[in-house]
C-alpha positions as CSV (number, residue, x, y, z in Angstrom):
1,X,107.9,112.2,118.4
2,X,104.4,112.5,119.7
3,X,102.9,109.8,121.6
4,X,100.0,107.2,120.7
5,X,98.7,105.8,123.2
6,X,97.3,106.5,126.8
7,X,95.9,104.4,128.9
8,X,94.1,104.1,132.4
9,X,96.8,103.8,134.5
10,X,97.7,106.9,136.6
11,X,101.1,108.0,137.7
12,X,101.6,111.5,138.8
13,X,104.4,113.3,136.4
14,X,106.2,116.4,136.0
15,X,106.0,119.3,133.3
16,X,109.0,117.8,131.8
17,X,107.1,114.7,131.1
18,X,109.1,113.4,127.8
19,X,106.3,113.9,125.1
20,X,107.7,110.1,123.8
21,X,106.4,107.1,124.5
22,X,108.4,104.4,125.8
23,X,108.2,100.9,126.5
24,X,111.0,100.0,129.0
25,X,111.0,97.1,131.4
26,X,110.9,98.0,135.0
27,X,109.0,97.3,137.9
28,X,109.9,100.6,140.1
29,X,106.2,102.3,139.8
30,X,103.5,101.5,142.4
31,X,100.1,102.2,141.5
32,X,98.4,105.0,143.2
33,X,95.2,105.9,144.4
34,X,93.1,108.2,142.1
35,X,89.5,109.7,142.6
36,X,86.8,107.5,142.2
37,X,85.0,110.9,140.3
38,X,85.7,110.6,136.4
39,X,86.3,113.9,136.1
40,X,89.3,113.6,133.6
41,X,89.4,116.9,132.5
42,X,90.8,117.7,135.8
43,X,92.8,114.1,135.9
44,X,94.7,115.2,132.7
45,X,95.4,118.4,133.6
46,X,97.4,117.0,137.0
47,X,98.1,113.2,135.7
48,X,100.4,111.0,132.5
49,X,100.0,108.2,131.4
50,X,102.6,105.3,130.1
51,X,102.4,101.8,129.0
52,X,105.5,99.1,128.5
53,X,106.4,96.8,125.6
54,X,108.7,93.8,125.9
55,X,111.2,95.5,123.2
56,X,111.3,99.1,123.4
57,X,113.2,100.5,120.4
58,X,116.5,101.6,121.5
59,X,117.4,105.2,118.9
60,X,119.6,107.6,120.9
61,X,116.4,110.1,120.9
62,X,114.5,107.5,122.8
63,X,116.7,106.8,125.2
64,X,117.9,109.8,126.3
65,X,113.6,111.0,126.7
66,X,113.2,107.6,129.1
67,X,112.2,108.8,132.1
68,X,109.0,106.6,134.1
69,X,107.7,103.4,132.4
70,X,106.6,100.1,133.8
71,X,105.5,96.5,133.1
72,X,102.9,94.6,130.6
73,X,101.4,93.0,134.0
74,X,101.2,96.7,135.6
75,X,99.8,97.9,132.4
76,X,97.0,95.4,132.0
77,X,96.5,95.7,136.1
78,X,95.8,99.4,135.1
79,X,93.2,98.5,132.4
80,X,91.6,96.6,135.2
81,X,90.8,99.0,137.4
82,X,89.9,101.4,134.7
83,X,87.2,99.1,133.7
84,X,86.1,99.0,137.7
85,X,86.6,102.7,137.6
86,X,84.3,103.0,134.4
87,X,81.4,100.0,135.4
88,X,81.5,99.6,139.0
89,X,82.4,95.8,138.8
90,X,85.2,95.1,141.1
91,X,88.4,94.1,139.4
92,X,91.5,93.3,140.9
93,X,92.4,93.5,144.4
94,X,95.9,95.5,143.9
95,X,95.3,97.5,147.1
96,X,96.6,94.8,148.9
97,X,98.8,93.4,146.4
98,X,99.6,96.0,143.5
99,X,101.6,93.3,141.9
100,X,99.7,90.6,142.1
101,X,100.9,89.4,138.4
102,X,99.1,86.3,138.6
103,X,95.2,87.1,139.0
104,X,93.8,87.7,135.5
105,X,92.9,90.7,134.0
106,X,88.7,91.0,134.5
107,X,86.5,89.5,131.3
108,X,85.7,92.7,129.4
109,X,83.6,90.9,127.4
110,X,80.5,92.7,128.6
111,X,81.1,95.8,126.4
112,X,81.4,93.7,123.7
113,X,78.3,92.3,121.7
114,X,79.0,89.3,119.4
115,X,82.8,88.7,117.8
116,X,84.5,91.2,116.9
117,X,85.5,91.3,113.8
118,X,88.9,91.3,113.1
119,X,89.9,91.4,108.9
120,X,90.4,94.9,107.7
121,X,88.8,94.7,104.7
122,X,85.4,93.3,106.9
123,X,86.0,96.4,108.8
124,X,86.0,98.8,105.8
125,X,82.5,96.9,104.6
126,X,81.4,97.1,107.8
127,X,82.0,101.0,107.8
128,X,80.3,102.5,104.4
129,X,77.4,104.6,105.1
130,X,74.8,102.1,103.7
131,X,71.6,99.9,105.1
132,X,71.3,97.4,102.8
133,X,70.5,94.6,104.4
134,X,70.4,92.2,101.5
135,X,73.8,92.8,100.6
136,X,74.6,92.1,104.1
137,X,73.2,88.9,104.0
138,X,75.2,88.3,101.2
139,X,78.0,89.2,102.5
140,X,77.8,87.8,106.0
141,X,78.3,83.9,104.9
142,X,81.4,84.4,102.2
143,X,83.0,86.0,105.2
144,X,82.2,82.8,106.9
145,X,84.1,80.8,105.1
146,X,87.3,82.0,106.7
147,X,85.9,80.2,109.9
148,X,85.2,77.4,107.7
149,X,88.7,76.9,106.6
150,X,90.2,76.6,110.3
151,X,88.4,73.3,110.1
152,X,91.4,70.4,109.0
153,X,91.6,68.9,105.8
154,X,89.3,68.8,103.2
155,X,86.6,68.7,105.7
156,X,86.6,72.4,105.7
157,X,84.6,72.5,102.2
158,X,81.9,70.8,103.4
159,X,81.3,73.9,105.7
160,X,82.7,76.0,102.7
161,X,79.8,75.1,100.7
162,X,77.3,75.6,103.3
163,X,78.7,79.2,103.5
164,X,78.7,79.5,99.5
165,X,74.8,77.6,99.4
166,X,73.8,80.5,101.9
167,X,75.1,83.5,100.3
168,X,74.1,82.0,96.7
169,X,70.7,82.0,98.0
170,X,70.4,85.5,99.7
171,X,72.0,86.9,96.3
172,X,69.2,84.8,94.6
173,X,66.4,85.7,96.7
174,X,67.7,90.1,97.4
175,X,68.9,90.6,94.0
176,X,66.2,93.6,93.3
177,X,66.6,95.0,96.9
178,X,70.5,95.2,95.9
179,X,70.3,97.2,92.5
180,X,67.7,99.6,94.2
181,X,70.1,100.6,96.6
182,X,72.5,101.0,94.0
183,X,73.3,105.1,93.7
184,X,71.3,106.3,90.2
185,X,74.8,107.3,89.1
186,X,76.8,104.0,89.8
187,X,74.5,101.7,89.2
188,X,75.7,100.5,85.8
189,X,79.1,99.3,87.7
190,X,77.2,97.9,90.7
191,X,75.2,95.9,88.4
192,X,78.6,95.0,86.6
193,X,80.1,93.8,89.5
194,X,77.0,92.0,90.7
195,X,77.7,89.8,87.2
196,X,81.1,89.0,88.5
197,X,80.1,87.9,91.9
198,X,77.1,85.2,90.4
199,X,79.8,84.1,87.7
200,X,82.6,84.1,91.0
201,X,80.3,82.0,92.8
202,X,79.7,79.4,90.5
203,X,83.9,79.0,90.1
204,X,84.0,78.9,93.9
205,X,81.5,75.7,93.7
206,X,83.5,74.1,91.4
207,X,86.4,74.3,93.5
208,X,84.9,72.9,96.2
209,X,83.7,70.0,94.0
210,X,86.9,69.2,92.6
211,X,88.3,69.6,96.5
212,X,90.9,72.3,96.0
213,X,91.0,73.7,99.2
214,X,94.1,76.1,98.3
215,X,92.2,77.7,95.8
216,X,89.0,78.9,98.2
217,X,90.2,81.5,100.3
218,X,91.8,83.3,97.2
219,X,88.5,83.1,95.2
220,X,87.1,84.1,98.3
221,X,89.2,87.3,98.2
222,X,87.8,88.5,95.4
223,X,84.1,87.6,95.8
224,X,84.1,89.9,98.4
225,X,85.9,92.2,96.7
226,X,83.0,92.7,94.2
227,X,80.9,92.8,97.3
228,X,82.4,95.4,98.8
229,X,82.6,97.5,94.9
230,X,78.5,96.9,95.5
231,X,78.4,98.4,98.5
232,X,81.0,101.9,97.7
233,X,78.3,101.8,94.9
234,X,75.1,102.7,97.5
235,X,77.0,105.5,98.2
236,X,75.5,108.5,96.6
237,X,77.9,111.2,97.2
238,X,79.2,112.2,100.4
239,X,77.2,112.0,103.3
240,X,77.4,115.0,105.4
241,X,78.7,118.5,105.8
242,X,81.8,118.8,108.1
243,X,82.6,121.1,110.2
244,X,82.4,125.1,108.6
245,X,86.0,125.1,110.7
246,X,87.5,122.3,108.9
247,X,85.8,122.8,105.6
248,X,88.8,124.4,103.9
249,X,91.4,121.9,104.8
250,X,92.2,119.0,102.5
251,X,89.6,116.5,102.9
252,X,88.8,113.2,101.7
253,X,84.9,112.4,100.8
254,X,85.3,109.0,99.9
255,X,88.1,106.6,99.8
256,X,91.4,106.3,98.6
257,X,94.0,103.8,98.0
258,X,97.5,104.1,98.7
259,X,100.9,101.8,98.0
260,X,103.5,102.5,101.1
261,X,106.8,100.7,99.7
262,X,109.5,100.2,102.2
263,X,113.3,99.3,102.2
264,X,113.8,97.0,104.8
265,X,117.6,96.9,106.5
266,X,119.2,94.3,108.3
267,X,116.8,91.3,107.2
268,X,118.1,89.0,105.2
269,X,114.8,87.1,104.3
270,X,112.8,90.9,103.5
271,X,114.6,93.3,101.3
272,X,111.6,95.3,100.0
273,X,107.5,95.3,100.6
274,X,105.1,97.1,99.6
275,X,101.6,97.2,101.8
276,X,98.7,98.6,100.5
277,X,96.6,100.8,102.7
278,X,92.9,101.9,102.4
279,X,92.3,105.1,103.5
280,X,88.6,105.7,104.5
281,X,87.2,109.3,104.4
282,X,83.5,108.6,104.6
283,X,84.5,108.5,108.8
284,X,87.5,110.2,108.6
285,X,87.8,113.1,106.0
286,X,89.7,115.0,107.7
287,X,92.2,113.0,109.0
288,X,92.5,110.9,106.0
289,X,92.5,114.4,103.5
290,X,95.0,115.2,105.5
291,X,97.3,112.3,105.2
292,X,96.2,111.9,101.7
293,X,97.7,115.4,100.8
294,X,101.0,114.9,102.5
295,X,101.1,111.5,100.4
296,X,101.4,114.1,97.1
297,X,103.2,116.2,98.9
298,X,106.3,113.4,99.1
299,X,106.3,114.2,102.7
300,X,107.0,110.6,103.8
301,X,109.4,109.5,100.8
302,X,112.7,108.7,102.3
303,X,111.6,108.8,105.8
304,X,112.7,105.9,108.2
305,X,110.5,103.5,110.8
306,X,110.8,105.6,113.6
307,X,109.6,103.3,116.4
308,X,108.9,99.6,116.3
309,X,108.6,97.9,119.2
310,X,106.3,95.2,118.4
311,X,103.2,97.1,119.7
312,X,102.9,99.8,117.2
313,X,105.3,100.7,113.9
314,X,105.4,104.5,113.8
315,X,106.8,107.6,111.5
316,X,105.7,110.8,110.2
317,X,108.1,112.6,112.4
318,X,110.5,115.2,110.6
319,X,113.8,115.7,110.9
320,X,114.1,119.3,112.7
321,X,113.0,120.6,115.9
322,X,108.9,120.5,114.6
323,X,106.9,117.4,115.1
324,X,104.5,117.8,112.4
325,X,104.1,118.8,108.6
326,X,105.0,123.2,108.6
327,X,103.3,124.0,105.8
328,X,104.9,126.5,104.0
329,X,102.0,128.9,103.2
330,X,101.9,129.7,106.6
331,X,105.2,128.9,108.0
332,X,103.2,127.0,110.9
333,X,102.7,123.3,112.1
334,X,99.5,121.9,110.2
335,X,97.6,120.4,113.1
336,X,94.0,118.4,113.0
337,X,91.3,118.0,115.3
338,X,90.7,114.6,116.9
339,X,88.3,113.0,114.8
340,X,86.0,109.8,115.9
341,X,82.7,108.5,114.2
342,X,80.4,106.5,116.5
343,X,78.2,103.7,115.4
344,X,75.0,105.3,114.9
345,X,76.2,108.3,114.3
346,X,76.0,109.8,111.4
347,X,78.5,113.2,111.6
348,X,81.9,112.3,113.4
349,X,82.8,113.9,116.8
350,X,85.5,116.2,116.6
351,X,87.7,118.0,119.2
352,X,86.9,115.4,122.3
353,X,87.9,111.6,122.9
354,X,85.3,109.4,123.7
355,X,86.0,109.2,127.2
356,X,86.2,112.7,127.5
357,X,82.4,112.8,126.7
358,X,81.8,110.1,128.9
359,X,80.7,107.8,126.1
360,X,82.6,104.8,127.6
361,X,81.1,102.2,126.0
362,X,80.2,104.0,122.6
363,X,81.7,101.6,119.6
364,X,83.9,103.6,116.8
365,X,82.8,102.4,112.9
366,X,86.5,102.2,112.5
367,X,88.2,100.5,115.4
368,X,91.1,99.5,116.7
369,X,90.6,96.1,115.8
370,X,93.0,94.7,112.8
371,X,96.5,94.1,112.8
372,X,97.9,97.2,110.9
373,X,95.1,99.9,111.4
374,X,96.4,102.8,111.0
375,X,95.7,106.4,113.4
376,X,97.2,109.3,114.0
377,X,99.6,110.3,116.6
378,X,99.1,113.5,119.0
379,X,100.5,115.1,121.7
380,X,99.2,113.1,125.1
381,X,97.3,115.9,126.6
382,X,95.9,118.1,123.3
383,X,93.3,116.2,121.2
384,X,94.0,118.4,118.3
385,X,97.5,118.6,117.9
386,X,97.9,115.3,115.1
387,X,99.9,116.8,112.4
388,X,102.1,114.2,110.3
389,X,102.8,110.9,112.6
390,X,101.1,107.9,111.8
391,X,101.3,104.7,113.8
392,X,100.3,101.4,112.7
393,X,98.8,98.9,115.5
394,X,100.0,95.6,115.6
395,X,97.5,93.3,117.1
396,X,96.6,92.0,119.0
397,X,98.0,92.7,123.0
398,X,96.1,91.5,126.3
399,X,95.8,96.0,126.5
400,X,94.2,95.8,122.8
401,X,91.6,93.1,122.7
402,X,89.4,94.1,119.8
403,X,86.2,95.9,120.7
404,X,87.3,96.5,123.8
405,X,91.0,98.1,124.1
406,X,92.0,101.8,125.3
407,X,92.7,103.4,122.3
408,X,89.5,103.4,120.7
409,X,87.7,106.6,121.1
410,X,90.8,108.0,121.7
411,X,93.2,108.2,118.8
412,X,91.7,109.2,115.0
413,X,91.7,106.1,113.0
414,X,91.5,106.1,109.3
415,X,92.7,103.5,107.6
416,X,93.6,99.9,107.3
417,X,96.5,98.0,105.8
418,X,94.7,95.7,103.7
419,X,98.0,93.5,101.9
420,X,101.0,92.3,103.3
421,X,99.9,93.9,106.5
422,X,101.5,90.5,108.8
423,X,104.9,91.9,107.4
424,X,104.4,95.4,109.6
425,X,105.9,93.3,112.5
426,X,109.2,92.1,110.8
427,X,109.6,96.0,110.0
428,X,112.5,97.9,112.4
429,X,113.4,101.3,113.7
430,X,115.9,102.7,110.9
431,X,114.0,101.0,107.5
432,X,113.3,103.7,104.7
433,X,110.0,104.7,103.0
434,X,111.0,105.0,99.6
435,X,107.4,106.2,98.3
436,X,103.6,106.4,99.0
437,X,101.7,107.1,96.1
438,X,98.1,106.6,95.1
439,X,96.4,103.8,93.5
440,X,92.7,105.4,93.6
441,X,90.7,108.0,94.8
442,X,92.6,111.0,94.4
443,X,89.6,112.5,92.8
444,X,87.8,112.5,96.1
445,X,90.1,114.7,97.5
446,X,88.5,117.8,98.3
447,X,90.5,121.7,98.9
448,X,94.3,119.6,98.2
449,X,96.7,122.3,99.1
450,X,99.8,120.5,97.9
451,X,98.5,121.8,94.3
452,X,98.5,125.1,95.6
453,X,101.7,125.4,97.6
454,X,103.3,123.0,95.1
């Protein structure tokens, strides 16, 4: 199975480095001393990478591949020094004490500007290729009202209603600036929902009146719901060109929906879920065509959870000697380039992590930042070797703090698990997916060879 995740500690390795990534306990690896150049084309080429888990799945496969690992404390020592490495602040003195577990890991707070933001369906908002800035300001308070709801009691709906007064108001007050950024072609629907969302508010102040507190955050829900439809509708068509050497592989120039349902073993309180998953091609087309085409091709029916250790779920790898989807028009592994879209960007990079560009601090419009976003797995030292395995973070670690963890910029994200997503954790190595299939947006899939090869 191909690993997901590399980080910033540095421990020299073999060739015979087990391409699987394991999360054993041990405390046998030293940290070494590395170049204070940032040359990591040259790093990779001589260096590997590992990072440790408190319960590392235990399938034969695994085991038998464990060969170096070490500690949560080493890891997050490791992301320490990386961030020294990468800023020039000082971090931890492990040179005279490599395990010295009880200094803190250094604020990294500094690459961070404001709170990140943590919902997945905030995310996916967050993400369209729009500058509206009166939706936005719509938008901005109903989110609010989550933070208003940590408040005790009933109490909470007196901040509730701020939150509702305020976005009532910029809905008011932006209402023309809204429907002219609505695409000529959608905005019939945009005004639709628009209708929805003044008649939603006006229930959500009535709930608050009558002091139902249950009710708000599932009115809430769908508010932003119709936000979000207004936003997909100031979308006029896809964005940008990819590529010319991607162009003829599936791709998806929009967004999709998908239904993963999953048989779950050996839990008597959890027989069967089902977790919805947005998949978002406006920043990932290619990675999420690709996914998107395997999904008709039944690829993952029937395939089991092939790695949950409560840092990641993971599957997508076939049984057989290949790690990836061979697609049978060409008798060869399917692989995809590494795909990233930077904020301000408006054409994703392709081929190159982040870091390899040495674009350290750039922030990806799809981060690792929910619990359940969902990336691709690769090989640790080819960018472009994702094929089929799809991991599933589960948030959040002291390595992941959102905005500011070591897999963004280097892993293709390009999606989120936007329902039932908390149940990800209670899922174990060995559970079945009995199907993926598509809710909406297959129409936006663009060159779908599973029609073709059948």
């Amino acid at each position: 199975m191909a690993p997901i995740l590399s980080s910033h500690y540095f421990s020299y390795s073999s060739p015979t480095t087990p391409k699987i990534l394991t999360f054993p306990i041990t405390t046998t690896n030293r940290i070494r001393s590395f170049p204070t150049s940032l040359n990591h084309s040259s790093f990779r080429s001589r260096l590997t990478t590992r990072c440790s888990s408190q319960n590392p799945p235990q399938s034969p496969t695994q085991t038998e591949k464990r060969k170096k690992s070490f500690s949560l404390k080493e890891c997050a020592i490791s992301v320490a020094l990386a961030f020294g490495l990468v800023t020039g602040v000082p971090a931890l003195d492990v040179f005279n004490n490599a395990y010295a577990v009880n200094q803190p890991v250094p604020d990294m707070a500094v690459l961070i500007s404001g709170p990140p933001i943590k919902d997945p369906g905030a995310l996916l908002r967050y993400a369209l290729p729009i500058n509206n800035k009166a939706i936005r300001e719509v938008q901005k308070p109903l989110e609010d009202i989550t933070e208003s709801l940590k408040v005790a009691g009933v109490k909470a709906l007196d901040s509730v209603e701020r939150n509702l007064k305020q976005a009532s108001r910029s809905l008011k007050q932006g209402k023309t600036l809204i429907i002219s950024g609505l695409a000529e072609s959608k905005k019939e629907h945009g005004v639709e929902l628009l209708g929805k969302l003044e008649a939603g508010m006006d229930e959500l102040q009535q709930i608050v009146e009558s002091r139902t507190r249950d009710a708000v955050a599932p009115k809430q829900k769908e508010l932003l719901q119709y936000v979000g439809g207004v936003e997909e509708d100031m979308v006029d068509g896809f964005p940008y060109d990819v590529p010319e050497e991607y162009q003829n592989m599936p791709l998806l120039k929009g967004r999709a929906t998908v239904d993963m349902k999953v048989k779950v073993k050996e839990n008597p309180n959890l027989d069967e879920c089902v977790f919805r998953i947005v998949l978002d091609g406006y920043n990932a087309p290619v990675t999420a065509g690709n996914f998107l085409d395997l999904v008709e091709r039944h690829f993952y029916d029937g395939m089991e959870i092939q790695r949950a250790d409560g840092f990641v779920v993971q599957t997508g790898d076939p049984e057989g000697p290949a790690e990836g989807f061979i697609d049978p028009s060409t008798e060869k592994t399917r692989t995809i380039p590494l795909e990233i879209m930077v904020e301000g960007e408006k054409v994703p990079v392709y081929g190159s992590t982040l870091e390899e560009l040495g674009l350290y601090k750039a922030q990806t419009k799809l981060p690792f930042n929910a619990f359940g976003t969902m990336a691709m797995a690769r090989d640790e030292f080819e960018d472009n070797s994702a094929s089929s395995q799809v991991f599933w973070l589960l948030k959040e670690s002291e390595l992941t703090p959102s905005n500011a963890n070591i897999l963004d910029g280097r892993y293709a994200v390009f999606g989120y698990v936007t329902n039932n997503e908390e149940l990800l954790a209670d899922l174990k190595v060995g559970d079945v997916i009995e199907s993926i299939e598509v809710v909406s947006g297959l129409d936006n899939l663009a060159n779908p060879s599973y029609k073709i090869a059948g």
